[in-house]
Structure formats: C-alpha cells, structure tokens
C-alpha positions in Angstrom: -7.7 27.9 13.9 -8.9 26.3 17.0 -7.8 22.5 17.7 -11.4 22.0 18.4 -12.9 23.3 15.3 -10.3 20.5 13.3 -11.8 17.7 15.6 -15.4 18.7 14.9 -15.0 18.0 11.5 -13.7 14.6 11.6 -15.4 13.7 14.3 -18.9 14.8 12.3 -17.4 13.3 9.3 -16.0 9.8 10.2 -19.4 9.4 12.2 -21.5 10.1 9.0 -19.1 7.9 7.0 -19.4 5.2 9.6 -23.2 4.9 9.6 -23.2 4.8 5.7 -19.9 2.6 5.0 -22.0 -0.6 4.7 -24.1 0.3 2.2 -21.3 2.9 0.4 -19.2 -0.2 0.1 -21.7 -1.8 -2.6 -21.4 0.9 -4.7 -18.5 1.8 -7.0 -17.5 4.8 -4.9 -14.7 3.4 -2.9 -13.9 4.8 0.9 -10.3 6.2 -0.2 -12.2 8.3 -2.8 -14.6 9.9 -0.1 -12.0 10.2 2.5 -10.0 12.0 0.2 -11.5 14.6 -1.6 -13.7 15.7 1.5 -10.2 16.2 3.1 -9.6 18.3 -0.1 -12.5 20.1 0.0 -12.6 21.1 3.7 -9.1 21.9 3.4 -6.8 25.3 2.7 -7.4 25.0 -1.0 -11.0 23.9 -0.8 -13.9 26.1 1.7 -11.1 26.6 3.9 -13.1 24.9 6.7 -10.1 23.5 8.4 -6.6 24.2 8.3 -4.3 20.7 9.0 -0.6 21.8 10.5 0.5 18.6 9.5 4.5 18.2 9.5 6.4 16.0 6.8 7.2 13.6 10.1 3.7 13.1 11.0 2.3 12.3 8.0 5.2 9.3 7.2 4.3 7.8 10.9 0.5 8.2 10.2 0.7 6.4 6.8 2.9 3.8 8.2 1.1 2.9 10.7 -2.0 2.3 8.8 0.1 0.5 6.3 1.7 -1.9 8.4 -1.9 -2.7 9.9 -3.4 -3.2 6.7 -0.7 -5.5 5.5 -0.9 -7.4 8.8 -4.7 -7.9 8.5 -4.7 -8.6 4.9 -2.0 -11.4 4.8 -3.5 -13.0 8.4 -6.6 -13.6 6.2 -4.9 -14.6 3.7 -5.2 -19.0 2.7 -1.7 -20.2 2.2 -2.6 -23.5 0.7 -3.8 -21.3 -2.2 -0.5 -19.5 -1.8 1.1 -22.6 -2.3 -0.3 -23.4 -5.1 0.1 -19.9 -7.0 3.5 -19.2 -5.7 4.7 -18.4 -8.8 3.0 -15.8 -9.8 3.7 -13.4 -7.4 7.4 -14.3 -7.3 7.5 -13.6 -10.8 5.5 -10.2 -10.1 8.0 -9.4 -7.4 11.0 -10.6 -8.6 10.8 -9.6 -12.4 7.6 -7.5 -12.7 8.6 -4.6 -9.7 12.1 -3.8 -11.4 10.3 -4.2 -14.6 7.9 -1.1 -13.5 10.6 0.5 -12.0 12.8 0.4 -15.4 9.8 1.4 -17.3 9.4 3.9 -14.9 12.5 5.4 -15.7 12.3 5.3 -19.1 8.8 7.2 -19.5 10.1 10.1 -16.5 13.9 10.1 -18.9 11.6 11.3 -21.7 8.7 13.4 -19.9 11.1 15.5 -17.6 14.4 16.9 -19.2 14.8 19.1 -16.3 15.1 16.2 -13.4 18.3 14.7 -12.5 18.7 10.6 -13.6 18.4 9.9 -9.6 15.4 11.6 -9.2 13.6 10.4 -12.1 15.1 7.0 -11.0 13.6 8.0 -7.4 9.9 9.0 -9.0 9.7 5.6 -10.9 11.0 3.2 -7.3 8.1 5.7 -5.4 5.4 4.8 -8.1 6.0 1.3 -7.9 4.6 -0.4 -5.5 0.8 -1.5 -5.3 -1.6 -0.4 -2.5 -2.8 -3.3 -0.2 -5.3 -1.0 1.1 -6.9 0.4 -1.9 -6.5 -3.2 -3.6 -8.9 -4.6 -0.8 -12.3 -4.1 -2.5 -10.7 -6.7 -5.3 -8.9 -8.7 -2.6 -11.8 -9.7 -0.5 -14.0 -10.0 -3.4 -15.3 -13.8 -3.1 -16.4 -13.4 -6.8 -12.5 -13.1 -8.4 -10.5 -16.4 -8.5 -8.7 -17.0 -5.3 -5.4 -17.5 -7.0 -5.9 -13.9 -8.6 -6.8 -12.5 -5.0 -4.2 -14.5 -3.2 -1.3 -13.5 -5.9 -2.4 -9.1 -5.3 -2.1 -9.6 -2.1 0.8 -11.4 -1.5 2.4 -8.9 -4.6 1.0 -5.3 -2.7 2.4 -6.8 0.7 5.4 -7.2 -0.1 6.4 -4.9 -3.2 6.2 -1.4 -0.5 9.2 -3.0 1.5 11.2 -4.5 -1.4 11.5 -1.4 -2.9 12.3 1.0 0.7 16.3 0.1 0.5 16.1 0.6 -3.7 14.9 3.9 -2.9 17.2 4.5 -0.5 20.3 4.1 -2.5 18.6 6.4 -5.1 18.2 9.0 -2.1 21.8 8.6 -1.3 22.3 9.1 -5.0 20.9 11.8 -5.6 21.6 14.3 -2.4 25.5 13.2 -3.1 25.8 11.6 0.4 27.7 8.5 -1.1 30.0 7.7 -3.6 29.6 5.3 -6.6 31.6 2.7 -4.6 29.4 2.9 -1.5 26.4 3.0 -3.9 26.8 -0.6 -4.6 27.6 -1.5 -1.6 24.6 -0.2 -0.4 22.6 -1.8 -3.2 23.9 -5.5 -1.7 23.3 -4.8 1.9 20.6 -3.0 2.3 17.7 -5.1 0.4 19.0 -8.4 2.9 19.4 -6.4 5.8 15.5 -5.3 5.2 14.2 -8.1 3.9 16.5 -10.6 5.9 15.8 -8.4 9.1 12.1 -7.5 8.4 11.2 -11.5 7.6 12.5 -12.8 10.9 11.1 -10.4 13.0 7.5 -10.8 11.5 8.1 -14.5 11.8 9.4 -14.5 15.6 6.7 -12.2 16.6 4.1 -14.3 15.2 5.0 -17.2 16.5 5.3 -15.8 20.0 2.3 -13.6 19.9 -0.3 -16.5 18.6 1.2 -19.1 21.0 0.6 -16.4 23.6 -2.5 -15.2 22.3 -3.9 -18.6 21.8 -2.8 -19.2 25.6 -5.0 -16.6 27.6 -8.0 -17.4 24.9 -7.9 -21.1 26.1 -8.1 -19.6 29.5 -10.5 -16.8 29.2 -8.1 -14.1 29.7 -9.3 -12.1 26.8 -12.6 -10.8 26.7 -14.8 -8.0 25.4 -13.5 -4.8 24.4 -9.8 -6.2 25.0 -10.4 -8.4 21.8 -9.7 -5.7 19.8 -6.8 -4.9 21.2 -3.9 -7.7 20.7 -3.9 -7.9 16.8 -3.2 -4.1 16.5 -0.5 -4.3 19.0 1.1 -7.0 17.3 1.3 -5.5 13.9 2.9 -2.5 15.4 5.3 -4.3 17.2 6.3 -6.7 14.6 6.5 -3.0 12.1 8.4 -1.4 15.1 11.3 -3.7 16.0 11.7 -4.5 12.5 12.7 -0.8 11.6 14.3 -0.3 15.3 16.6 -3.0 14.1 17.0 -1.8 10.7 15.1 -4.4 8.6 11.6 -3.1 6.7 9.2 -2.5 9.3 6.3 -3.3 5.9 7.8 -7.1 5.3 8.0 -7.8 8.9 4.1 -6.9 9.1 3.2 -8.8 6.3 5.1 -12.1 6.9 3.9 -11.5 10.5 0.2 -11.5 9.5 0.7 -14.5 7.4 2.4 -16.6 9.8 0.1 -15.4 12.4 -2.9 -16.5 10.3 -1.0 -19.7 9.5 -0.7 -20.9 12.2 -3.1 -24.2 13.6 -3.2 -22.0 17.1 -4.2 -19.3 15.9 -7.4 -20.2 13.7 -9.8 -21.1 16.5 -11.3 -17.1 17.1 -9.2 -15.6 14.4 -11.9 -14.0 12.8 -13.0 -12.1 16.1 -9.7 -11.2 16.7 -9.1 -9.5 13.2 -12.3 -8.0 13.1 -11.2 -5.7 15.7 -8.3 -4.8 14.1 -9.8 -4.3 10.9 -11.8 -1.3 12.3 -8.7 0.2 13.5 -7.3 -0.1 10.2 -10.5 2.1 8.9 -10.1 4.6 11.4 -6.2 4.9 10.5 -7.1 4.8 6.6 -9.9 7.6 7.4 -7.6 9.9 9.5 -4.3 9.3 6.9 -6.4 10.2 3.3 -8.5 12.8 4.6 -5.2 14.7 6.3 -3.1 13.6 2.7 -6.4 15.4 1.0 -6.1 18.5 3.3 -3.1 18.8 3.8 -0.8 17.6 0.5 -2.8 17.3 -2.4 -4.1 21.4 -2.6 -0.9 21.9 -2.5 0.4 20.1 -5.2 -2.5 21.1 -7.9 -0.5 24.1 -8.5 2.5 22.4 -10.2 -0.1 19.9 -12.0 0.0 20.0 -16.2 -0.2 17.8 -18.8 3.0 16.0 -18.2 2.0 15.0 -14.9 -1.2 13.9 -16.2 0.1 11.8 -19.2 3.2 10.4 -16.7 0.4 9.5 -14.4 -2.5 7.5 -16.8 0.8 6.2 -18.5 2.3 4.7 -15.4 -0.9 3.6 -14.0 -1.9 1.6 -17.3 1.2 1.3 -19.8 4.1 0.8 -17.6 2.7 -1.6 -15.3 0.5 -3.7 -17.3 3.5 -3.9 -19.7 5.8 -5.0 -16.5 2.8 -7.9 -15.5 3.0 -9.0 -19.2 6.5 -9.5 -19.2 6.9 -11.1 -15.9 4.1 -13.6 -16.4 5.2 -14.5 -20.1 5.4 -18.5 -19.8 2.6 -18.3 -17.7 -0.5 -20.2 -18.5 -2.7 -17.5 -18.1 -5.3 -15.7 -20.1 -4.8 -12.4 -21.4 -7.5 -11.1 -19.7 -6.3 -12.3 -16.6 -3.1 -11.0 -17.0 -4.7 -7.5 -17.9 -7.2 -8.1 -14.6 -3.6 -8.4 -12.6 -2.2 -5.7 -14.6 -4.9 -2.8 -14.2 -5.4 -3.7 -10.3 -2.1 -2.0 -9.4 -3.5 0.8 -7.1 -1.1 3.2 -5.9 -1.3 4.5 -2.4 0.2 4.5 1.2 3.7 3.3 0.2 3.8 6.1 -2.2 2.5 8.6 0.4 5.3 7.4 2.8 8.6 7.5 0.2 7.4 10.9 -0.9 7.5 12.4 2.3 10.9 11.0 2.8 11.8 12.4 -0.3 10.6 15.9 0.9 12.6 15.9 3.8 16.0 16.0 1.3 14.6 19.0 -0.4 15.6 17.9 -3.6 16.1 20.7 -6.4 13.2 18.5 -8.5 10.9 18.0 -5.0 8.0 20.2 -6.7 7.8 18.0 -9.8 8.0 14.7 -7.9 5.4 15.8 -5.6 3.4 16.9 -8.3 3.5 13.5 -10.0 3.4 11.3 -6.9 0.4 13.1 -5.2 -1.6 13.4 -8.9 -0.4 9.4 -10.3 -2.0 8.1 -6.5 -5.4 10.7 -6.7 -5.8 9.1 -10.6 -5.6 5.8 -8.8 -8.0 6.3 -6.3 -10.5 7.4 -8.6 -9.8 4.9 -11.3 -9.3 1.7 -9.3 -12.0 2.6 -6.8 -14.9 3.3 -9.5 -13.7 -0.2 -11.5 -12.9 -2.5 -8.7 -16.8 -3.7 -8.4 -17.8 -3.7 -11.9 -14.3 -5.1 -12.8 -14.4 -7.8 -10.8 -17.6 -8.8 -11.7 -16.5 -9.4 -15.4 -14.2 -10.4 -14.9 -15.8 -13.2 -12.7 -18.3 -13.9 -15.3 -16.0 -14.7 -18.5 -13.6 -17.3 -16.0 -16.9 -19.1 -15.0 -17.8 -19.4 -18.3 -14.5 -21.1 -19.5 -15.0 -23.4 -16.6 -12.8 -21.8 -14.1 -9.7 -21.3 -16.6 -7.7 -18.5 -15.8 
C-alpha cells in the first residue's frame, strides 16, 4: 500500500475533523472517540482502506510524546493557589488511592484469569491504573465543575502515569525472570526515587531556565508570529527527554515542568498565547496516536475479546477504582457524590497505550490476554467517559450550586 494513499487519509480526515472540532466539542461525542474508531474502521480489520505498518517502538514514542505534551500543557494552566488549598486530595489519591486500584486490580484479574501468572496479572492491574490527562480534559477545563474537583484530576492523571512506570517495571523484571527476589526489592526502593527524584528536578530546572529565558526574548521582541508556537512544545520534550536520558520519568518531569512553568510570576504575562500554540500540537499528536492505536492495535485485539475481558473492563473502570477513591478520601469532608464524580472520571488512556507496548516487547506467554484487556478496558473508556463528561459535569455542577458550593 502506497505511503501516499496512508497520508491521503489523514490528511482528508484531520482536515474535516479540524473544521468541525469547535462545534463537535459541544456535543457528547468526544475527539478520542472519533479519532479512534475511524482509525478502526479505515483500518485492516475495518474497509481495509489503509494498512498502518506501525512497530511496537513507534507507537510507545508516538504516545509519549503526546503524553508528555499534554501533561505539560495541562498542569502550565493549572492555578496552584487552588492547588494549595486541595493538596490533600490528590495526595491521598496518589499516595493511597493508585496502590489501592492497583491491589484491587489484582484481586479482580487473580479471580478472572486462572491461566495468567501472579506477575502478569500484577502487570495488567499497574497498566490499568493510571488516569488519562488527555481524555480527562473535557472535565478538566470545564469552568462549570468546582475548581478544587478539576485541580485535584489533574494534578492526580499527571502524575499517577509516572508513579506507576518503575512499579511496572519491577513487575516486568518479575515476570520475564530477569531478577531475583533479592534484586526485586531492591529495585522496588530505587527505582520509584530515582524516577520521581530524577523526573521532579529536571521538570523543575528546565522550567525555571526555559521561562526566565522565555520571558527574556518576549520582553525584547525576539519571539514573534509563527515562532510562538514553537517554544512551549520544545520545552515539554526536553524536560520529557532528559528526564528519561537520565533515568528519572520523563511523565513527572513534564508535569512538574508545566506547573512550575505556569507558576511562575515571569511567565504569566503572554502565557496564554504561548500555550495555545502548543495545545494545537497536542491535538495533532492526540489525532495521529488514537487513529494509528485504532488501525493499527485495537482490530487486532477484538479477536481475543470475551466476556471476561468485558466484565474485567466495566469492573475496573467503575468498581475497582471508585472503590480505591472511596477508600482514599475516607476522613474527607466530601460528599458522596463528589467522591463518585472523582471516582467515575478515571479515564484510561495514553499511559496504558505506552506500558502495553512495553509489555509486548517481552512477549510474555499471557501478552494476548493482557492486550486484549488493556486495548478493550481503554476503548470502554473512551466511549464511556467521552459520552458522560458533558452531561456529567453539568450535574454535577447543578446539585454543588444548589448546596451553596459544598462539595
């Protein structure tokens, strides 16, 4: 199939989708969905219109990308005043909700799937846990949900992806028999504070550096027109980049970058302009990475689908983690329809798309299975969180202004 034919079809289709996205985005029918299953239908197991040759490799750097610009984006925009005020919540949501989910995890895949090994239903749980920051922006940047609710997602799905990257590495090593129990522990102190440790500074560094020096040639006129859009992207891939040249988490180091970046006093004059540049990229990326995942991955796994994988899925998008935010924000003044509002708006996405590709690359004696799971628990979620987000949010809205702001 001729390289040509491929780009005519996502040219022709991210052009269509560009001239509609402003009005798609008030409807229910969120871009992830579209981008999605029109890269599943134009795909091998759909018309057959194109045919992606689309390595394991290529797919981890395409999804990473996006998601470290995403996460650098999301937190830059992000009001830390209201951070400091909510701080608690998603500490408690990283801290004791993510190896809540992951335990929960566990347990549900230790009952569902006799014929996986512990490690890899121990690996399936750590891959389903984190929460999409992409798929989670249509609630995020939703003016009408409290700020503290939007402030404590966002700080959660930034965060979660790169918390659990050395916790599925262990598992990894685990499971392929590459280290022993001794080593396994070792592993399990040093690697989450070599990534978090590592990927913190680096973001922090970076962002200091880049807005002093970004703030410098504004002042002086030295960025202008197209080359606006420019500077944020290159800082979120360099702050993703060194991070994981150096052996820290490349998704934490993007994050904390974005927030420091968007912290800073330097940095607000013109921030907006600046993002909004990068924020297109980020569509583009988000476009290009779904539609190749719906081509190119997700055909594929429909032939190992069945009920298990459908009950592990709806049970780990709605039992296991609203169960996990329960637990973790127990002591919490909180409604419980808060809590459920935190609960249900777990997408899962990117992150997931990434560790499963990493997990391919072992060719685990399970892989088909996890896959299957993986590709149809983050296809549910699509669906699911992107037809509720709107109407969701809306109620949601409604019954705290009615108690006066409570949550």
């Amino acid at each position: 199939m001729s390289e040509y034919q491929i780009l005519t079809v996502l040219a022709a289709f991210a052009f269509f989708y560009s001239v509609l996205a402003s009005r798609l985005e008030r409807t229910p029918v969120s871009g992830a969905v579209v981008y999605l299953f029109v890269g599943l239908l134009c795909g091998p197991y759909g018309l057959k219109i194109i045919e992606l040759n689309v390595d394991g490799e290529g797919l981890r750097q395409l999804a990473e990308y996006t998601l470290a610009l995403v996460l650098f984006t999301d937190s830059a925009n992000a009001d830390l005043s209201v951070l400091k005020r909510v701080e608690r919540i998603p500490v408690r949501l990283l801290l004791v909700g993510l190896p809540l989910n992951i335990a929960a995890g566990f347990g549900l895949g230790y009952l569902m799937f006799d014929h996986l090994t512990l490690f890899e239903i121990a690996l399936l749980a750590t891959m389903l846990a984190p929460t999409d920051a992409a798929l989670g922006q249509a609630v995020v940047t939703n003016q009408s949900v409290p700020v503290s609710v939007r402030a404590s997602l966002n700080v959660e799905s930034g965060l979660n992806d790169g918390i659990c990257v050395p916790v599925l590495l262990i598992f990894l090593a685990l499971a392929t028999g590459s280290t022993a129990g001794g080593e396994a522990w070792q592993l399990a102190l040093q690697l989450p504070l070599q990534a978090i440790g590592i990927g913190a500074l680096v973001g922090l560094v970076l962002a200091i550096a880049g807005g002093a020096a970004i703030k410098f040639s504004q002042d002086r006129g030295w960025i202008r027109g197209a080359w606006i859009q420019i500077p944020i992207v290159a800082l979120a891939m360099f702050c993703f980049a060194l991070a994981q040249w150096l052996g820290g988490s490349g998704f934490i180091s993007s994050f904390v970058g974005g927030l420091t970046f968007g912290g800073l006093k330097k940095s607000r004059e013109g921030k907006e302009e600046l993002l909004n540049g990068a924020e297109g990229t980020g569509y583009v990326l988000s476009l290009l990475t779904w539609f190749t995942v719906g081509a190119a991955v997700f055909g594929k796994s429909l032939q190992h689908f069945d009920w298990q994988v459908l009950v592990y899925a709806v049970l780990s998008l709605t039992v296991v983690r609203i169960l996990a935010v329960f637990l973790c924000l127990s002591g919490v003044k909180m409604r419980t329809d808060s809590k459920l509002f935190i609960g249900w708006f777990g997408p899962r996405g990117l992150a997931s798309i990434v560790f499963i590709v990493m997990v391919i690359d072992t060719r685990l004696p399970g892989n088909s299975t996890l896959v299957a799971v993986v590709a149809g628990t983050i296809a549910l979620s699509i669906v699911a969180h992107g037809l509720s987000a709107v109407p969701f949010a809306k109620m949601y809205a409604r019954r705290v202004a009615n108690r006066n702001g409570e949550l």
